[in-house]
C-alpha positions as CSV (number, residue, x, y, z in Angstrom):
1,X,42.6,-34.8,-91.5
2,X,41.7,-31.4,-90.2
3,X,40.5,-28.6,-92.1
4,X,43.1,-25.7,-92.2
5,X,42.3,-22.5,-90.4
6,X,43.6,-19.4,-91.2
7,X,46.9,-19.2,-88.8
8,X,46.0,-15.7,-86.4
9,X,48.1,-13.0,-86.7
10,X,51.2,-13.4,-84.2
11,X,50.8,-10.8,-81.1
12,X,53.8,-7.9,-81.0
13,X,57.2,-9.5,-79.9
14,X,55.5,-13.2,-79.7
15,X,57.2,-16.1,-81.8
16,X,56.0,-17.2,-84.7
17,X,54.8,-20.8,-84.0
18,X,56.5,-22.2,-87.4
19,X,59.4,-20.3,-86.6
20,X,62.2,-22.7,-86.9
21,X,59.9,-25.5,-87.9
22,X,61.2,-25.7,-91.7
23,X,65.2,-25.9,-90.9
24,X,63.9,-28.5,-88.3
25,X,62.2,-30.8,-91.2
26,X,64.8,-30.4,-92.9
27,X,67.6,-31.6,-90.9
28,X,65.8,-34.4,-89.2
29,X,63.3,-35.8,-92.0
30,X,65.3,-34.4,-95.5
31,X,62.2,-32.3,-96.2
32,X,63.1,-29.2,-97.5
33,X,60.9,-26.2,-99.1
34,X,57.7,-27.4,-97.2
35,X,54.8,-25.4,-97.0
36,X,53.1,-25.2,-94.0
37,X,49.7,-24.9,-93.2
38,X,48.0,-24.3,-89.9
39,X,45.3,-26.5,-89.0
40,X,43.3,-27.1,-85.6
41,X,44.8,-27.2,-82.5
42,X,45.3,-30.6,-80.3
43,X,45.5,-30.7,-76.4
44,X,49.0,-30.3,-76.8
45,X,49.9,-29.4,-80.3
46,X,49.8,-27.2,-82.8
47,X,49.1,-28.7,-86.0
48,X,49.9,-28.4,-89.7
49,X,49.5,-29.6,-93.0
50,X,52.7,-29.7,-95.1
51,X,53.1,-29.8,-99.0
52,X,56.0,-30.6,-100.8
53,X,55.3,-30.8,-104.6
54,X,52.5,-33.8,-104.6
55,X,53.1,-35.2,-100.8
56,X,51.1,-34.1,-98.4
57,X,51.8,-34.9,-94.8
58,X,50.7,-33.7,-91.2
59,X,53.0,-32.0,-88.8
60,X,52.5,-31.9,-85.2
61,X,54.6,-29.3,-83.3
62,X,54.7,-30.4,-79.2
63,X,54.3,-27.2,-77.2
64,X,57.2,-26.6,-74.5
65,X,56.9,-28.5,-71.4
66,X,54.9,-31.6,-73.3
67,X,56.3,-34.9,-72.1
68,X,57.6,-36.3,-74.9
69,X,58.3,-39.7,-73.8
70,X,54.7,-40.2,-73.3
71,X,54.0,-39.2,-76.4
72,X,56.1,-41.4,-77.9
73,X,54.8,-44.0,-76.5
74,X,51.6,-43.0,-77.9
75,X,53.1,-43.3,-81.0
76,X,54.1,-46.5,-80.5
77,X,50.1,-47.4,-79.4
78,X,49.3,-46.2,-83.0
79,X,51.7,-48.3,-84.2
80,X,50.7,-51.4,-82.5
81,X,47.0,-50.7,-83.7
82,X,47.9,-50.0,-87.2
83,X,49.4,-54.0,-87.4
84,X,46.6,-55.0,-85.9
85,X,44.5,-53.9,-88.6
86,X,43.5,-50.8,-87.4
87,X,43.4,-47.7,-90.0
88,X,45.9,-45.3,-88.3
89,X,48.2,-42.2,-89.4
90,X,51.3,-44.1,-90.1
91,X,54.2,-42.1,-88.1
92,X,57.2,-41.1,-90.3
93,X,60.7,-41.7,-88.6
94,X,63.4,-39.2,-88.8
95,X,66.7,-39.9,-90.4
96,X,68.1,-41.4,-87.6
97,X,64.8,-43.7,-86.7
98,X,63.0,-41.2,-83.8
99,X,59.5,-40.6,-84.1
100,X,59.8,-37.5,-82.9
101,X,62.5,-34.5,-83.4
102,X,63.7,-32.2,-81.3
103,X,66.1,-29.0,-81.6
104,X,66.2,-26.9,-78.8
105,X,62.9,-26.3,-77.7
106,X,61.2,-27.2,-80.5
107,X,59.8,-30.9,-81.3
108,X,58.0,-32.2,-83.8
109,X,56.4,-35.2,-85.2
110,X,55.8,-36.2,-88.7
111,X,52.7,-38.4,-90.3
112,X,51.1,-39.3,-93.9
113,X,48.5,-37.9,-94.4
114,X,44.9,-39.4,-93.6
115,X,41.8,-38.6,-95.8
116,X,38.5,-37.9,-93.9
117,X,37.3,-35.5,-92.0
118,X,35.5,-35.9,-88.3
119,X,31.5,-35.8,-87.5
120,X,30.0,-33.1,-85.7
121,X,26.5,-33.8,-85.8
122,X,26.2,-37.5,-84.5
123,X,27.4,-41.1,-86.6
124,X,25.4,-42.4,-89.8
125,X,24.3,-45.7,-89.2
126,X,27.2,-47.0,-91.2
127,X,29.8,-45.0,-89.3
128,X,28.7,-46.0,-86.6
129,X,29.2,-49.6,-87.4
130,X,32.9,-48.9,-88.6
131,X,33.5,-47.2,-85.5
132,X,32.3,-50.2,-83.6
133,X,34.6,-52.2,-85.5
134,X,37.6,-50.2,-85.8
135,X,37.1,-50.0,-81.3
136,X,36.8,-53.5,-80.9
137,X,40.2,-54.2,-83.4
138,X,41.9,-51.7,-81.2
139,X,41.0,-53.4,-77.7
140,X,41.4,-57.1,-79.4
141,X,45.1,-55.3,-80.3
142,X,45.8,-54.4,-77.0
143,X,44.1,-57.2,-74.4
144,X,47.4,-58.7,-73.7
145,X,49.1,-55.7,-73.6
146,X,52.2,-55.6,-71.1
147,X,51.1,-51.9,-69.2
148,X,47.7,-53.4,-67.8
149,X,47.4,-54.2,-65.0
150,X,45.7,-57.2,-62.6
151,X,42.2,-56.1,-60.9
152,X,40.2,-53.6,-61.7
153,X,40.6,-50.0,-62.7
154,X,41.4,-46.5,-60.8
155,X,38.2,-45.0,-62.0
156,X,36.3,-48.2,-60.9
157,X,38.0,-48.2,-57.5
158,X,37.8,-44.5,-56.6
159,X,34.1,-44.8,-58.0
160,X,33.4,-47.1,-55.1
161,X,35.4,-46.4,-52.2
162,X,34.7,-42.8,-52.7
163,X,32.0,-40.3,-52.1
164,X,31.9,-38.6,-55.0
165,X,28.2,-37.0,-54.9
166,X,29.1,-35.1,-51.9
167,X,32.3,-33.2,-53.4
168,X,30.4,-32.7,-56.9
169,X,27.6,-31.4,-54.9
170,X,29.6,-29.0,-53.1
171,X,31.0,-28.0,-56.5
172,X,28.0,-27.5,-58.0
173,X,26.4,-25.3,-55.1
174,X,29.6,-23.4,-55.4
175,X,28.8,-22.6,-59.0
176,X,25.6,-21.5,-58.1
177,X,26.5,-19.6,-55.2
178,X,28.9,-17.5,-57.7
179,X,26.0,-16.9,-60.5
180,X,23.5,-15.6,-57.8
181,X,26.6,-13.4,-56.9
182,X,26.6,-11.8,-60.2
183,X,25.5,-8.3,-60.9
184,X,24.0,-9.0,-64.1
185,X,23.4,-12.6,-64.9
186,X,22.6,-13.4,-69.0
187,X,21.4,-16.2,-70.6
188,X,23.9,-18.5,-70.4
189,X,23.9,-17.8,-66.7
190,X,20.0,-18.7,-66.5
191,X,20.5,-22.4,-68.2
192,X,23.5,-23.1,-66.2
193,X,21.2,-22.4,-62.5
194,X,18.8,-24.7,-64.6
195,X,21.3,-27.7,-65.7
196,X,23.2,-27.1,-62.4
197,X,20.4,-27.9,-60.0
198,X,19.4,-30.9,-62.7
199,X,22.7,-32.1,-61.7
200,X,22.3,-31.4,-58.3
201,X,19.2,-33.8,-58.3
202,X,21.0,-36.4,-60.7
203,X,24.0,-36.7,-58.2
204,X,21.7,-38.1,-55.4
205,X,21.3,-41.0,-57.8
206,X,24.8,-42.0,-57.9
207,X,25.6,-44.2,-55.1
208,X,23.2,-46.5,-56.7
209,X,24.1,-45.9,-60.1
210,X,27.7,-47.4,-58.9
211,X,26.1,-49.7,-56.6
212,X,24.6,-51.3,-59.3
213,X,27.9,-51.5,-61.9
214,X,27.9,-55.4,-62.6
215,X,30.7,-57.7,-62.0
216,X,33.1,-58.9,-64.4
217,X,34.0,-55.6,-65.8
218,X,37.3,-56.0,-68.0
219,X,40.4,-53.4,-67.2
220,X,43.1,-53.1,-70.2
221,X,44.9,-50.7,-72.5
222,X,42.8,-49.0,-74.4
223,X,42.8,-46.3,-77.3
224,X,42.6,-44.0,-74.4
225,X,40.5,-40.6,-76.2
226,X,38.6,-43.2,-78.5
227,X,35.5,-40.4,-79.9
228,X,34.3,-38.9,-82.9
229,X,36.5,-35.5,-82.9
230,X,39.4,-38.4,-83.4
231,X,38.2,-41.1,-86.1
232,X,38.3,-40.0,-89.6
233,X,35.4,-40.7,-92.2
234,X,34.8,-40.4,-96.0
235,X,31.2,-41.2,-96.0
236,X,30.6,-44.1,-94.5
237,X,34.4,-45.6,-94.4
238,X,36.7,-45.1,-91.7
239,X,39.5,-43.7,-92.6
240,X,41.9,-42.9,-89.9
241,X,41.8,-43.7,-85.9
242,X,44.2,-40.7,-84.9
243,X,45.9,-39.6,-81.3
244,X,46.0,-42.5,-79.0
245,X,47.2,-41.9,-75.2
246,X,50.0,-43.8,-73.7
247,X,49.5,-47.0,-72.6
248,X,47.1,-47.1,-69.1
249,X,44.8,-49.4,-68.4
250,X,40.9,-48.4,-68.0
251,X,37.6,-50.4,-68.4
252,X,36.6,-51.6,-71.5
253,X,33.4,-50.6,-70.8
254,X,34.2,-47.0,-70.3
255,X,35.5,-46.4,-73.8
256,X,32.8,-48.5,-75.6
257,X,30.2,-47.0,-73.6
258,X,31.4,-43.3,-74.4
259,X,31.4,-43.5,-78.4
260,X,28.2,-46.1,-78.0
261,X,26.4,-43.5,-76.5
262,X,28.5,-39.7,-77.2
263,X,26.0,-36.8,-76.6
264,X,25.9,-35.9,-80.0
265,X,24.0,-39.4,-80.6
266,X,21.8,-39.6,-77.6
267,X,21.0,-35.8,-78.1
268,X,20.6,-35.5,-82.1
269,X,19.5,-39.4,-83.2
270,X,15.2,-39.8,-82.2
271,X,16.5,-43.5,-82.1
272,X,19.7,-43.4,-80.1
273,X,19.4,-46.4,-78.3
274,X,19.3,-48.3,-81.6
275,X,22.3,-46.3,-82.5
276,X,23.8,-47.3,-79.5
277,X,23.6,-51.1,-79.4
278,X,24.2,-50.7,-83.8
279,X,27.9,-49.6,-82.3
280,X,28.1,-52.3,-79.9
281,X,27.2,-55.2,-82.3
282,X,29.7,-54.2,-84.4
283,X,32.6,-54.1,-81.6
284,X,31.3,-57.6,-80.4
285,X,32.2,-58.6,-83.9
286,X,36.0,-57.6,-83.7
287,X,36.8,-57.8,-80.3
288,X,36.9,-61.5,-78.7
289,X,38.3,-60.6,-75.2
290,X,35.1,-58.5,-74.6
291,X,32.6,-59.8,-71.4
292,X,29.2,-59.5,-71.2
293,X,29.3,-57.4,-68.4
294,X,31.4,-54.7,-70.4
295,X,28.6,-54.8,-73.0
296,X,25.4,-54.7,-70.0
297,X,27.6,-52.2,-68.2
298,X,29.0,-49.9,-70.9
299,X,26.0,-47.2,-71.1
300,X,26.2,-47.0,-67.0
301,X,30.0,-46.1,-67.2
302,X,29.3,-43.8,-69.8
303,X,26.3,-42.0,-67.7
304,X,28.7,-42.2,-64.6
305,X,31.5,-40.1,-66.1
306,X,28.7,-37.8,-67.8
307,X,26.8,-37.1,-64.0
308,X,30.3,-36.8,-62.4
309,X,31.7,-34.0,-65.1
310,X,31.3,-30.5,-64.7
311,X,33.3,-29.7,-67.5
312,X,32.8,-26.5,-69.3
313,X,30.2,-24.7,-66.7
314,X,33.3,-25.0,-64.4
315,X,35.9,-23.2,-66.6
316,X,32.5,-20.5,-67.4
317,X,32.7,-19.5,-64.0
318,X,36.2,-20.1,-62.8
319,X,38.7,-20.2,-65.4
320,X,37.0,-19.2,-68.7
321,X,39.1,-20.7,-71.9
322,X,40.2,-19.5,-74.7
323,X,36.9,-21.2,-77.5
324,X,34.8,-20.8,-73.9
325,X,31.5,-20.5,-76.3
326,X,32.2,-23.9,-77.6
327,X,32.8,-25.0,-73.7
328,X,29.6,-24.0,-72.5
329,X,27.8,-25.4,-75.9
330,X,29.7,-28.5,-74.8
331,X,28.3,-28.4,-71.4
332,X,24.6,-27.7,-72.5
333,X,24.9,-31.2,-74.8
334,X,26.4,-33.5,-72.4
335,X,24.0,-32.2,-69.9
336,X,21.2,-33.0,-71.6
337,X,22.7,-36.2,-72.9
338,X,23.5,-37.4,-69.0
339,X,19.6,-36.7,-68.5
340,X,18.4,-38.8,-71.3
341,X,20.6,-41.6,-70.4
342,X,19.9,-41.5,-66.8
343,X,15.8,-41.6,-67.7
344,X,15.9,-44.6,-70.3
345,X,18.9,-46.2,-68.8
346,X,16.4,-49.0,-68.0
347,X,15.5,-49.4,-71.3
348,X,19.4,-48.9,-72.4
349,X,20.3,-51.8,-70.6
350,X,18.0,-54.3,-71.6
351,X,18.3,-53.7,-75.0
352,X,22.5,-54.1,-74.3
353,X,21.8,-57.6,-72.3
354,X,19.7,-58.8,-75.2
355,X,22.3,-57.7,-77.3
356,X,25.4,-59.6,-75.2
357,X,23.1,-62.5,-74.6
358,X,22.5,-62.6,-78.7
359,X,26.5,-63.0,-78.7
């Protein structure tokens, strides 16, 4: 699970985030006298480890306005994994058999805790096996799952009936137009005009880069944020496969394509295409449902979504966040990533065919 942070000092007048939290655990989940520790934020959540003599579980408190049926409903993914044979956070029910509880504004959900911690720095060779294996248990889980849907995905339709290189080109001139604007530009602001006009250049590239997506791409429910900030390792063994979405259906190829071949591989590992396929042999392994075309086409997903992302230089420029140092760090990774992928992906996707024609 996550390592704890220290918990920052609460702002004059503001509400103490575990305010309440305690009486809440109590009542709904009979555990009294917990100690709470504050631990990484998720997209919606504010997280904590709580002790109770020798138990140890993880706490996550929904901020206000989260929709809470959807996230029970990711619980119930989770669940569905974890009987599947997936190594999950098993969710504990309240006293009266929710999975999550609510008083007032406050709701909160309870889990065991999972040993492990998350990779920064790119996936061994072995983790990147057991990730392979753990994603195709999860899609093999979910293939016949009732939310998909017939035909092929959102993302794959608006890919092709859209334009998106012209609006992501005017974005990115737009960006540009704002840095020139600036009356003291710094460094950040000189590799952003540099990985901005890269991706100015890259975009003319992607009607054929979707042209070229093979047929026979599967659409299902997947994991749904399946990458490495949310699989759980002690050395080489996955431990935990934590926050799934709610049920949607997606491509296949998309989510094997994006841990396959995550920035912090293709950027950090001198052999990443190796790394890459590693992944993908071990998913063929688990998941019977998969076609070859979501193996051939999984690194081209993956490099579309990568080309058509301005994430992080965006907020830089028009609504900074709150960690914006690790944003534009996140930026400067993926960029480079997208531009390695997009010069070998003719080397990528031979070695994937050999690899679904070895299947």
């Amino acid at each position: 699970m996550p390592t704890p942070t220290p918990t920052p000092p609460a702002q004059a007048g503001a509400l103490d985030p575990a305010q309440g939290l305690g009486a809440l655990l109590e009542h709904a989940y009979g555990l009294g006298e917990v100690r709470l520790t504050r631990l990484p934020a998720g997209q919606n959540t504010i997280n904590y480890r709580a002790t109770r003599g020798g138990e140890t579980l993880f706490v996550k408190h929904y901020l206000p306005g989260t929709d809470l049926a959807a996230e029970r409903a990711a619980i119930g993914q989770s669940r569905l994994a974890g009987e599947h044979g997936v190594p999950v956070a098993v969710p504990r029910p309240t006293r009266t058999g929710d999975m999550i509880a609510t008083s007032g504004d406050l709701a909160v959900s309870v889990w065991e805790w999972v040993p492990g911690r998350s990779v920064d720095g790119g996936l061994a060779p072995g983790q990147q096996e057991a990730a392979g294996r753990a994603l195709g248990l999860v899609h093999a889980a979910f293939a016949d799952h009732p939310a998909a849907t017939v035909g092929e995905s959102r993302r794959l339709a608006k890919w092709r009936t859209a334009d998106p290189a012209a609006k992501l080109t005017a974005a990115v001139d737009q960006l540009l137009n704002l840095i020139v604007d600036r009356p003291a530009p710094d460094g950040f602001d000189e590799e952003a005009v540099r990985t901005l006009t890269e991706r100015r250049a890259a975009l003319k590239r992607l009607p054929e880069l979707i042209a070229d997506l093979p047929d026979g791409l599967t659409t299902q429910v997947l994991h749904g944020d399946y990458s490495a900030v949310n699989i759980l390792f002690e050395d080489d063994v996955l431990t935990g496969v934590l926050d799934f979405l709610p049920p949607a259906p997606e491509l296949v190829a998309y989510e094997l394509g994006r841990i396959a071949f995550d920035p912090r591989t293709v950027v950090h590992d001198s052999d990443w295409i190796s790394a890459g396929v590693r992944l993908v042999h071990a998913y063929q392994a688990t998941n019977p449902h998969h076609t070859a075309a979501d193996v051939t086409g999984c690194a081209r997903v993956a490099l579309i979504q990568l080309v058509t992302s301005l994430y992080g230089v965006k907020e830089h420029y028009l609504k900074p966040g709150l960690l914006q140092d690790d944003l534009d760090r996140f930026w400067l990774l993926r960029h480079t990533a997208a531009t390695r992928l997009l010069d070998a992906l003719p080397d990528v996707e031979r070695a994937l065919a050999e690899a679904a024609g070895s299947w």
